[in-house]
LUMBABA-704451 format. One line per 10 residues: number of its first residue (from 1); their letters; for each residue x, y, z of C-alpha. Coordinates in steps of 0.001 Angstrom, whole numbers. Each point is the difference from the previous one (the first is absolute). Last residue first. Example, Ala and Ser with C-alpha at 12.3 -4.5 7.8 and 13.67 -1.06 7.14 Angstrom:
! LUMBABA-704451
2) sa) 13670:-1060:7140; -1370:-3440:660
***
This chain:
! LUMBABA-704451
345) xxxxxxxxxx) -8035:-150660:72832; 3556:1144:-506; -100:1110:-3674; -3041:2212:1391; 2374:1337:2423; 2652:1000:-2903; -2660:1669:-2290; -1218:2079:3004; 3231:1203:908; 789:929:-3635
335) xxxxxxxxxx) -3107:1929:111; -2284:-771:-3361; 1837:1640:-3242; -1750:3627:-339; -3056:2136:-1141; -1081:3716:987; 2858:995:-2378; -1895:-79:-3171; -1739:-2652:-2175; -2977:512:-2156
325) xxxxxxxxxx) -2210:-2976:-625; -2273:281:-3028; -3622:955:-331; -2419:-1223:-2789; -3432:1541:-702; -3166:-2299:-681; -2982:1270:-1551; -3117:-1928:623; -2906:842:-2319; -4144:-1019:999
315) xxxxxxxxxx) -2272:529:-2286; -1727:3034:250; -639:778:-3443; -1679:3515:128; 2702:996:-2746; 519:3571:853; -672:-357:3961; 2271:-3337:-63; 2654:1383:-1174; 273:2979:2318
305) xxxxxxxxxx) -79:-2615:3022; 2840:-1848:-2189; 1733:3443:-249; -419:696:3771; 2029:-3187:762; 2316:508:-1912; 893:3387:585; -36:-634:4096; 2222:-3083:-386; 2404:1864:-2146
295) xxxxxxxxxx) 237:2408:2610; 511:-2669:2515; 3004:-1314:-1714; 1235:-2740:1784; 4142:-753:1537; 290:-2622:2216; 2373:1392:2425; 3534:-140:1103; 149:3460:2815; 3020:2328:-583
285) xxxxxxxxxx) 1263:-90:3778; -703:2485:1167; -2771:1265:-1751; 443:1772:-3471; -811:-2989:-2735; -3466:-199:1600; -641:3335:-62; -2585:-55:-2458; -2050:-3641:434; 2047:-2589:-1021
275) xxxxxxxxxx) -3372:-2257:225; 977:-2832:2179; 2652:-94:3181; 3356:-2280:254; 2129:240:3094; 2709:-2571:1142; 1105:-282:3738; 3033:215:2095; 2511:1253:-2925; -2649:1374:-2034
265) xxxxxxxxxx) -1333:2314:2049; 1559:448:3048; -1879:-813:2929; 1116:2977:2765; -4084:-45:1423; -172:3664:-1597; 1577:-1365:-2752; -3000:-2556:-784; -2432:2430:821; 861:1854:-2718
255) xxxxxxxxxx) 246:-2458:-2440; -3246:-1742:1202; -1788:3493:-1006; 1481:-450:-3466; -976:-3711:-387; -3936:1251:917; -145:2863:-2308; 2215:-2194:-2965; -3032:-2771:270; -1114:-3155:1477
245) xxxxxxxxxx) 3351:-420:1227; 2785:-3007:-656; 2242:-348:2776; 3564:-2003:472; 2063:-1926:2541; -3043:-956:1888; -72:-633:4008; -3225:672:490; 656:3378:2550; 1197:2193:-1980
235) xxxxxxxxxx) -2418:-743:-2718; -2562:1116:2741; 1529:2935:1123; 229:1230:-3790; -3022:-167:-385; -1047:2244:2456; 2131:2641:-1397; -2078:-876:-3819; -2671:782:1891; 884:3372:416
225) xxxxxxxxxx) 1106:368:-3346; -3635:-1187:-1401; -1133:-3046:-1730; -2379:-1031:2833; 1279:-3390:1356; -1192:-3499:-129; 2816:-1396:1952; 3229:-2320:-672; -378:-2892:-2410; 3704:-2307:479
215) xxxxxxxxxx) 565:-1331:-3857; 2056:-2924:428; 3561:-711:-2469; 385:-3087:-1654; 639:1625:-3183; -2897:-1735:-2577; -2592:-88:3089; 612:3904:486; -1286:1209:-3246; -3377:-1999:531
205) xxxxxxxxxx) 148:1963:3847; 489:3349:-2058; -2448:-212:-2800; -2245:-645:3307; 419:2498:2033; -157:2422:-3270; -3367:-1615:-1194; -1053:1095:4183; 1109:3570:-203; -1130:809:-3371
195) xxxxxxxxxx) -3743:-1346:1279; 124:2640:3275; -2343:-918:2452; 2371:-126:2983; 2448:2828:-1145; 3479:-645:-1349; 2418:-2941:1531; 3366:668:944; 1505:-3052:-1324; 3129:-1619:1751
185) xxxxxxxxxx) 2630:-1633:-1692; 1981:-3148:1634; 2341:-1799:-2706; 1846:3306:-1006; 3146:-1430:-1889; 686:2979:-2376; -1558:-2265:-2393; -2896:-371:2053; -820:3799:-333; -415:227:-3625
175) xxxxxxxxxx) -1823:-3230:-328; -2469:1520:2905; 14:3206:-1991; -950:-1182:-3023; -2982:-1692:1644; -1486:3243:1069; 787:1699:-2809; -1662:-2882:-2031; -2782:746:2991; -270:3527:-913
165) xxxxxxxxxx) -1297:-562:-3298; -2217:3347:-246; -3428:-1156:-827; -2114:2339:-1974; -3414:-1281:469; -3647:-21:-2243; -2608:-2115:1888; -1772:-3301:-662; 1881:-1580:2227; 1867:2273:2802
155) xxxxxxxxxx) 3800:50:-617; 2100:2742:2360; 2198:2697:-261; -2128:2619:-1839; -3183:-751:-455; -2173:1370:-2865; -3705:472:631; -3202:1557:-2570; -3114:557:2040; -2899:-1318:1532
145) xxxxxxxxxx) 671:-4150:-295; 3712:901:184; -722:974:4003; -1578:-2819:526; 3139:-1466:-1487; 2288:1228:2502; -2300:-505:2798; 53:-4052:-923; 4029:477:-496; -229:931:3334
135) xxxxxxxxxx) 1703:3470:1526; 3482:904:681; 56:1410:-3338; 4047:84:-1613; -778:3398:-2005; -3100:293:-1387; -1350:2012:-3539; -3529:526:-180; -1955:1220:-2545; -2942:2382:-814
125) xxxxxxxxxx) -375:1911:3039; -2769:464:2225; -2152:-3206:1327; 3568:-2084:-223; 1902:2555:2121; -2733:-260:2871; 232:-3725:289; 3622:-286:-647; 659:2971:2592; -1961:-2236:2558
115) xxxxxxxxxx) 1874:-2863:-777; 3297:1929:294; -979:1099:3335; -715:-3449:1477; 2851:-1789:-1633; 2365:2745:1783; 3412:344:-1496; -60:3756:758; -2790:-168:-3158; 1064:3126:-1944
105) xxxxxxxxxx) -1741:1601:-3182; 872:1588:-3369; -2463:1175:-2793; 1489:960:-3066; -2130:1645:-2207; 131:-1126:-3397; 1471:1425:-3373; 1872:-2930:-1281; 3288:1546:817; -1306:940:2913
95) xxxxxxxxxx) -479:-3389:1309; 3229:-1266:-1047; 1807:2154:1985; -2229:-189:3140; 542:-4073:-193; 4285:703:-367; -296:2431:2404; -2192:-1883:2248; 2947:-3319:-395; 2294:2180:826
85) xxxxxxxxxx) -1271:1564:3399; -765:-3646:807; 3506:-1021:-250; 545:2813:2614; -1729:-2078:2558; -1986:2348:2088; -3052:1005:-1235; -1749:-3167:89; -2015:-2869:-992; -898:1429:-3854
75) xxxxxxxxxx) -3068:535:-1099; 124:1734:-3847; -3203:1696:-917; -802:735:-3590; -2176:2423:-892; -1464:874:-3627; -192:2062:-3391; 2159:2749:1486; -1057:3375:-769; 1065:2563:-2617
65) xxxxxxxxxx) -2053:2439:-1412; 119:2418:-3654; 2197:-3121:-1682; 2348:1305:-2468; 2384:-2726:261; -1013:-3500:1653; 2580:-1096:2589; -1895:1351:2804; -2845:-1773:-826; -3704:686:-596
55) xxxxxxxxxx) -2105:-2214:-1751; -3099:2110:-2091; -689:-2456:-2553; 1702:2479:-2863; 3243:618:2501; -58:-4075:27; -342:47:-3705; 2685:2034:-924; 2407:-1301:2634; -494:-3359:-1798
45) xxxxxxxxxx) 489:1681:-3317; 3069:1689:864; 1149:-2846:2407; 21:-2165:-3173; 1896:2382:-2647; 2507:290:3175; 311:-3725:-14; -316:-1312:3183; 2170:-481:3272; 1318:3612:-34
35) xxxxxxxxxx) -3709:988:971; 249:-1052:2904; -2814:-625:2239; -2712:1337:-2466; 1790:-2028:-2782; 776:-3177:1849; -3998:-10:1403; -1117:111:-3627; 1818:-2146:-1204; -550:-2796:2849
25) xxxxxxxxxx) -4214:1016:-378; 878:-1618:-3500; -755:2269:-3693; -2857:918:-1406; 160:3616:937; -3671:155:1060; 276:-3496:1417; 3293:964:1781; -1144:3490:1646; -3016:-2159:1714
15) xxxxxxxxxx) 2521:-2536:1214; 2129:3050:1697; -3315:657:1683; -1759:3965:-273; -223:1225:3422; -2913:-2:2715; 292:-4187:270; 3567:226:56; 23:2235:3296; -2336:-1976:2051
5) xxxxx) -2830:2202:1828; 1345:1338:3180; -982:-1752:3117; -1983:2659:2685; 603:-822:3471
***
């Protein structure tokens, strides 16, 4: 199969545009962005000179062509979790801004597939942006070595990452739930190879040592409705008075489940998910989440990939983003029953 030639090396550079304008690569890459983020005297004469050079960009008036002036491909694990539909929004959005294509890809949470997509991506496009990689961090940066990489949800060194802090989320919600006197909370762990999953098992076992309470680790589980159901059984079945979820996908399939099997939620058992995905607030009950921004995720992310093509500095940037604990009616006091035979033992 035929590989492309490279994008950036047919077009004029952003650093080329710089040195004839004398100003920094940063400048220039604001202006062609957005040109509200410059002087309008300075995009003038930086839109000047690109137009002069022969760069093409949507945002550049009077242009006879348009085309983008690279690719970048955003790997994500799946097409299912509606946080993910964000988070490619907020990646596409940024993206296009800049005037590149947007490249988007699907790994089914398979470490196989996604390695094979890394290896093809990185002989074709001209960054990489991926979301939570099941993969090494060795594969990651081989992959680095040939092109460009920001992760998303995880910290490789020697790599760019935007880090969502999901496991302060985590741990607010173990102080949240043990002061409604929840001593036994089960976690309904994320997939095997997933990095968020095991910093958030563990922000939530340090939380638990200052409470008292145990952390009971149910599954690996695909984050999907369905599994979610399945879930459910399990928590059913350990004897917890409460349930953190991987994510909002998973928590909302244990909801339903959960009133199939005539366990009201929260007066038998405690619900909290991750993400507050859309919809979120509608279930029944309202689910208590820790609430992200996966469109901010995907902008960020992208614009530090975009950064590094105008500068060509490559050292490594980690972005963090904070989440907070939102509470809704998924949450209650522990069972007065249970309280009472706990006072017993």
């Amino acid at each position: 199969m035929a590989v492309p030639e490279r994008r950036h090396q047919r077009h004029v550079t952003l650093t080329a545009i710089a040195q004839a304008c004398g100003v920094a690569p940063s400048t220039v890459s604001r202006a062609l962005s957005n040109p509200n983020r410059v002087s309008t005297a300075m995009y003038e004469r930086i839109a000047r000179k690109a137009r002069e050079m022969g760069y093409f960009s949507a945002l550049l008036p009077q242009a006879e062509d348009w085309r983008a002036h690279g690719t970048i491909g955003l790997v994500v694990p799946n097409l299912t979790n509606p946080f993910l539909y964000d988070l490619v929004r907020g990646s596409q959005g940024q993206a296009q801004t800049a005037g590149y294509f947007h490249l988007l890809v699907s790994t089914d949470e398979s470490p196989s597939v996604e390695s094979t997509w890394l290896t093809d991506l990185a002989r074709t496009v001209d960054g990489i942006v991926i979301v939570s990689p099941r993969t090494t961090d060795e594969a990651l940066r081989s992959v680095a070595d040939a092109v460009p990489v920001v992760v998303v949800n995880r910290q490789v060194d020697s790599l760019s990452s935007v880090v969502i802090d999901t496991p302060v989320g985590a741990a607010q919600a173990v102080d949240y739930l043990s002061s409604l006197g929840h001593h036994r909370i089960a976690y309904v762990r994320g997939p095997e190879n997933s990095w968020t999953d095991r910093v958030r098992y563990a922000a939530l076992r340090e939380a638990a040592k200052h409470h008292d309470a145990e952390i009971v680790p149910i599954g690996a589980f695909h984050p999907s409705l369905s599994a979610g159901a399945a879930a459910a059984d399990a928590v059913s079945l350990s004897a917890a008075t409460a349930a953190v979820f991987f994510n909002d996908t998973l928590a909302i399939g244990a909801l339903g489940r959960f009133r199939e099997r005539g366990v009201r939620v929260p007066e038998d058992i405690s619900v909290i998910g991750c993400d507050d995905i859309f919809g979120s607030a509608f279930v029944t009950p309202p689910l208590t989440t820790v609430t992200t921004s996966g469109e901010r995720a995907g902008r960020t992310a992208t614009e530090i990939l975009i950064g590094h093509f105008a500068t060509k500095d490559h050292a490594p940037r980690v972005e963090h983003l904070a989440v907070h604990l939102t509470v809704r009616a998924s949450t209650g006091p522990v069972p007065a029953e249970r309280t009472a035979s706990e006072l017993q033992r």
